[in-house]
C-alpha positions in Angstrom: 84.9 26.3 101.0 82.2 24.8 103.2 79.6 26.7 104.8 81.1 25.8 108.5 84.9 27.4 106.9 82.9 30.1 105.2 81.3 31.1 108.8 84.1 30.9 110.6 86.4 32.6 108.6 83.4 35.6 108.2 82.9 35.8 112.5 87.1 36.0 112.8 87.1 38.8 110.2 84.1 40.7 112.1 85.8 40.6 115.5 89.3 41.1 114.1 87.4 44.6 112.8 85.6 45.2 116.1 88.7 45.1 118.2 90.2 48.3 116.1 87.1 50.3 115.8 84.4 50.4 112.9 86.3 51.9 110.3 85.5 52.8 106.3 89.2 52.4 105.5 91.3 53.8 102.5 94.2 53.0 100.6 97.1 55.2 100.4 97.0 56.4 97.7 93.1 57.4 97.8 91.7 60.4 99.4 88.2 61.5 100.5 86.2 64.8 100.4 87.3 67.3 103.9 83.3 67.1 104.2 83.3 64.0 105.6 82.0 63.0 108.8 84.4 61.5 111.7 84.2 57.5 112.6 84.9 57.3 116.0 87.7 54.7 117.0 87.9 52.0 119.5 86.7 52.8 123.1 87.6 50.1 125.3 90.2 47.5 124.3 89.0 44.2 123.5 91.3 42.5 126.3 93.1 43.5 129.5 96.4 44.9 128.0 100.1 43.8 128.9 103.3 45.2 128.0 103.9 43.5 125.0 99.9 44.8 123.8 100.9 48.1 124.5 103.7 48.6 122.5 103.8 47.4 118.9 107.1 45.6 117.2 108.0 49.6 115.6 107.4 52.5 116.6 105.9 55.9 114.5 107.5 59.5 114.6 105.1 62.5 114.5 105.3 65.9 115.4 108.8 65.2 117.0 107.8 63.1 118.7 108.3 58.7 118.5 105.5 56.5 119.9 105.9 52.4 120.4 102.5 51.8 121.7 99.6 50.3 120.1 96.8 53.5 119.9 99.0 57.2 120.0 97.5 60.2 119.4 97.7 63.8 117.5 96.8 67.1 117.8 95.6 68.6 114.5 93.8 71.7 113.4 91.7 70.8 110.3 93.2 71.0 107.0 96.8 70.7 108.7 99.7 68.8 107.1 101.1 65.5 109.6 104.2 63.9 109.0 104.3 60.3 109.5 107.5 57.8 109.6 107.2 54.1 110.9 110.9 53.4 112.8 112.3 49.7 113.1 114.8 48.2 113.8 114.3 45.5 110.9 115.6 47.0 108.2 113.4 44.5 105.8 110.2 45.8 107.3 107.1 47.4 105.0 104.2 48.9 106.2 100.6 49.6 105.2 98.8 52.7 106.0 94.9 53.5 105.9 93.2 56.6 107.6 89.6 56.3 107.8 89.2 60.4 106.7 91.3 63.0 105.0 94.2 63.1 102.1 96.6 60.2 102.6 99.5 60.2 100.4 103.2 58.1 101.0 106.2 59.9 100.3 108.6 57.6 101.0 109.3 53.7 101.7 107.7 54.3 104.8 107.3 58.0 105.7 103.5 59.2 104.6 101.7 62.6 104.5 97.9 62.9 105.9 96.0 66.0 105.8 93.5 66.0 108.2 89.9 66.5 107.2 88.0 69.6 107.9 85.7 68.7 110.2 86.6 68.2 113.5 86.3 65.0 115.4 89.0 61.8 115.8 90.0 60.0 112.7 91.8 57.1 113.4 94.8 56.3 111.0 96.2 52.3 111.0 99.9 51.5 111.0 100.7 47.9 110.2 103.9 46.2 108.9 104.4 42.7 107.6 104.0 40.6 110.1 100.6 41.8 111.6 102.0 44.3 114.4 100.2 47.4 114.2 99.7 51.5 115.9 96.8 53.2 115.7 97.1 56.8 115.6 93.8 58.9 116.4 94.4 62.4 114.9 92.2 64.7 117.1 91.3 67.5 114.7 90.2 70.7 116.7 88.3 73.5 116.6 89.7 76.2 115.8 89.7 79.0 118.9 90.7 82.9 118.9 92.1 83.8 122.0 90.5 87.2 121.6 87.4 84.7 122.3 86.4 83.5 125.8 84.6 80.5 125.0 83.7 77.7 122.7 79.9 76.8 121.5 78.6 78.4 124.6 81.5 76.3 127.0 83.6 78.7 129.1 87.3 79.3 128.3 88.2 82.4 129.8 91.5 84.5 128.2 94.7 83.4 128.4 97.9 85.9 129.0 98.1 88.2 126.3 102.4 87.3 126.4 104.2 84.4 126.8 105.9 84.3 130.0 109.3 84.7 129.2 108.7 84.6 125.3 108.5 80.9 125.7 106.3 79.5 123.0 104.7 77.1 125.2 103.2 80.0 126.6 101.3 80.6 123.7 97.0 80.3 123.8 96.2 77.2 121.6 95.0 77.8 118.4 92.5 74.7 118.6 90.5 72.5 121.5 89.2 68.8 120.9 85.8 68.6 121.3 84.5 66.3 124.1 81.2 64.9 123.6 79.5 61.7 125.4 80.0 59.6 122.6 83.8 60.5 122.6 85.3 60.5 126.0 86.2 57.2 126.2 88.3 56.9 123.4 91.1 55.7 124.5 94.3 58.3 123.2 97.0 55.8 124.2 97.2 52.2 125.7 95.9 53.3 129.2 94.4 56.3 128.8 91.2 57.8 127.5 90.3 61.4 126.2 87.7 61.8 129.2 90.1 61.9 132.2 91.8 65.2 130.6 88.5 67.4 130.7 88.3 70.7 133.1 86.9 70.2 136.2 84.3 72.7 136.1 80.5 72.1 136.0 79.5 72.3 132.2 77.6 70.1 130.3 78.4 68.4 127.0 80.4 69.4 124.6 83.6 70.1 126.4 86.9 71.5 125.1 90.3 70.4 126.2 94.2 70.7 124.5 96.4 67.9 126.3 100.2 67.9 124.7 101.2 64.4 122.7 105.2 64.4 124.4 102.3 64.4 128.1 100.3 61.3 126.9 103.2 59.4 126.4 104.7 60.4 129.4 101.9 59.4 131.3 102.1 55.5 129.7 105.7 55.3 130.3 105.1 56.4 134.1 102.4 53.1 134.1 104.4 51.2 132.4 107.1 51.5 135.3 104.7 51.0 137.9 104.1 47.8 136.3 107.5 47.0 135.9 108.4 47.4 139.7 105.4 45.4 140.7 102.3 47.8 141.0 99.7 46.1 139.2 98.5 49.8 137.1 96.0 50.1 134.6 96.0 53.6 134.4 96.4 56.8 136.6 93.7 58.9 138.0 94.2 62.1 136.5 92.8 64.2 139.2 93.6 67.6 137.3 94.5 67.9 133.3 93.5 70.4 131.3 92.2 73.9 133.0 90.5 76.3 131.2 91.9 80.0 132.1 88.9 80.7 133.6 88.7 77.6 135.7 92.1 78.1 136.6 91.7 81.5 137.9 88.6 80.4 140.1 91.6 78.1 141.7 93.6 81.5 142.0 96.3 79.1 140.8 99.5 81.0 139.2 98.7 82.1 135.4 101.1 80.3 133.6 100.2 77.0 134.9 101.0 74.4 132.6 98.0 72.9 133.1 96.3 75.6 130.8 98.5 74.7 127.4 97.6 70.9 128.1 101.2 70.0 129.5 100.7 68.8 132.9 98.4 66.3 135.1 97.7 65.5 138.3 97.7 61.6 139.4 97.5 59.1 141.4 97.1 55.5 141.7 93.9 54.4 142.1 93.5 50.6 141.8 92.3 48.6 144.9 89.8 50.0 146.4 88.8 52.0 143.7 87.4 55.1 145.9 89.2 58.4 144.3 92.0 58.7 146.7 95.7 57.3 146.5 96.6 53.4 146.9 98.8 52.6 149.5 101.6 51.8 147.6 104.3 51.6 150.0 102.5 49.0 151.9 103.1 50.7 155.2 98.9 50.7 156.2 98.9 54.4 155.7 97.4 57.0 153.0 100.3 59.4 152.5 102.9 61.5 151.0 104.8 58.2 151.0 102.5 56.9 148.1 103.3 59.5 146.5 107.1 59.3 146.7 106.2 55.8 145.0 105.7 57.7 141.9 107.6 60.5 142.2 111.1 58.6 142.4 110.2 56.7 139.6 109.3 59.6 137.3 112.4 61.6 139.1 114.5 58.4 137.4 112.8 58.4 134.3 114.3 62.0 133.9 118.0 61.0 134.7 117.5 58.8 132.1 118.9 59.5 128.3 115.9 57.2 126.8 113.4 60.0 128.1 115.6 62.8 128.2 112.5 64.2 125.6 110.4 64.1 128.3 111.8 66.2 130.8 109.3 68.9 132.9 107.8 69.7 136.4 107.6 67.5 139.3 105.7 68.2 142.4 104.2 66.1 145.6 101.4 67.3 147.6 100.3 65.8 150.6 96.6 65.3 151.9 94.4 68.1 152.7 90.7 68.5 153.4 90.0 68.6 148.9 92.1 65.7 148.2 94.5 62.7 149.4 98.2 62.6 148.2 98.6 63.3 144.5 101.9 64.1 142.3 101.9 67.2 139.3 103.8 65.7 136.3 104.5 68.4 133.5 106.6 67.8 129.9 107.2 71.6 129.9 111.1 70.6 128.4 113.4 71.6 131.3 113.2 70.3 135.0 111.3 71.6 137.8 110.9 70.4 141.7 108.6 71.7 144.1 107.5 69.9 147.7 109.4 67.0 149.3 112.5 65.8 146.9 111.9 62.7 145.4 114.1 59.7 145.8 115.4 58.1 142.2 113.8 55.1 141.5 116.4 52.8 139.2 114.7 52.4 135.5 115.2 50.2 133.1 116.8 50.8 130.1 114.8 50.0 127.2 
């Protein structure tokens, strides 16, 4: 090989590794001590994305749920068992797994077992099959948090409701939080969204805590990647309100089951051109308003009348400017539907 080939085959290798994160990387069958330190993943993708970037050629199922894109996420308290399957539709396909922490062990032609390290932090985990398409899955493992507790290394929680309204399970205080530090929060936890947006809105320093459901960040990819689809050029959402804290939330005097508090809803808007912190004008009408955010409300009110994302199903609400905020929409995955404000229009979606 001449040195010219040599270089040039060693610079491709080097950015081919810097566009997935800095990893130590493990095979399958190879485990590492639960003392070992997190490596963060990638923070910024290495080129604007598209639809066919997002999503990879298969898809991965995980805690009941089955993400196509290209970085997914999981919740994980450490020392905690995940299930992994990669789905396609070629039945010839093979895949390679490497986590970069933890025990990492295959169990089947292509279902695998990690067991998340016992340090907290983001451990990225690498799905790729034959031909070069791949997911990257960032287990977020949390600390641990007693509800008897009212905060986290010195950051406010508050106490949330000592029963689950209506015995619901959803209801129930999370037994973990992912810590948020500065040199985390822009990791991004799906193609179009990064673990900073989801943080409480009240004044604390670093490190925050946060709990933000995986069935919500999906959710939240598919609503962009409609947008998209019917011509709004989207490459993210403003999440104007993800997780609360109880405390926080009771500041708001906001009811105390909000979903917000168990890390299954958001607020959003689109917030593109200008980016300023209030609501495009998507309808091209001139204006600022509740119409915008019909926009997005039709399209997520389709997305629920359709079987492809019947999982999905939850709260949907449209609020209209005020003296705190332009137009905005509440989007929850709480498992059964909710309206509240202005009814939504259905937006046709496509099947996919």
């Amino acid at each position: 090989m001449t040195r010219r080939r040599y270089l040039k085959t060693t610079l491709t290798a080097m950015l081919m590794l810097s566009a997935i994160g800095t990893w130590w990387v493990m095979p399958a069958h190879m485990s590492t001590k639960a003392e070992d330190n997190p490596t963060l993943p990638v923070v910024a993708p290495p080129a604007p994305l598209t639809a066919q970037r997002a999503r990879s050629a298969f898809s991965i199922r995980y805690k009941d749920v089955e993400s196509p894109f290209s970085t997914t996420s999981a919740l994980l308290l450490p020392g905690e068992e995940l299930l992994l399957e990669a789905v396609s539709t070629d039945v010839n396909d093979t895949f390679e797994v490497h986590a970069s922490r933890g025990t990492l062990l295959r169990t089947g032609v292509s279902t695998w077992s990690w067991i998340a390290p016992r340090v907290p932090g983001i451990y990225p985990i690498a799905v790729t099959n034959a031909v070069q398409s791949s997911i990257t899955l960032n287990g977020l493992v949390m600390v641990p948090h007693r509800a008897s507790r009212n905060s986290i290394n010195g950051y406010p929680i508050g106490f949330y409701p000592k029963r689950p309204f209506k015995n619901n399970p959803i209801y129930l205080p999370p037994k973990g939080l992912v810590e948020v530090t500065e040199a985390n929060k822009d990791v991004f936890l799906t193609p179009h969204f990064q673990l900073g947006q989801f943080v409480c809105k009240q004044k604390t320093t670093f490190p925050k805590y946060l709990v933000v459901n995986e069935r919500l960040l999906l959710k939240l990819d598919m609503i962009v990647e409609e947008l998209n689809r019917l011509g709004h050029s989207v490459s993210s959402l403003h999440v104007m309100s993800g997780y609360r804290t109880p405390a926080y939330n009771a500041s708001l005097k906001n009811v105390r089951y909000s979903m917000h508090q168990f890390g299954y809803a958001a607020d959003i808007f689109v917030d593109e051109s200008p980016r300023d912190g209030f609501m495009d004008d998507l309808n091209g009408d001139g204006r600022v308003d509740c119409q915008d955010a019909e926009v997005i409300t039709s399209i997520i009110a389709g997305m629920d009348q359709n079987e492809l994302y019947r999982d999905y199903q939850g709260g949907l609400g449209r609020y209209s400017t005020d003296k705190w905020h332009g137009p905005f929409v509440h989007v929850d995955v709480r498992g059964w539907g909710a309206r509240w404000g202005l009814q939504p229009r259905t937006q046709q979606v496509a099947m996919r």
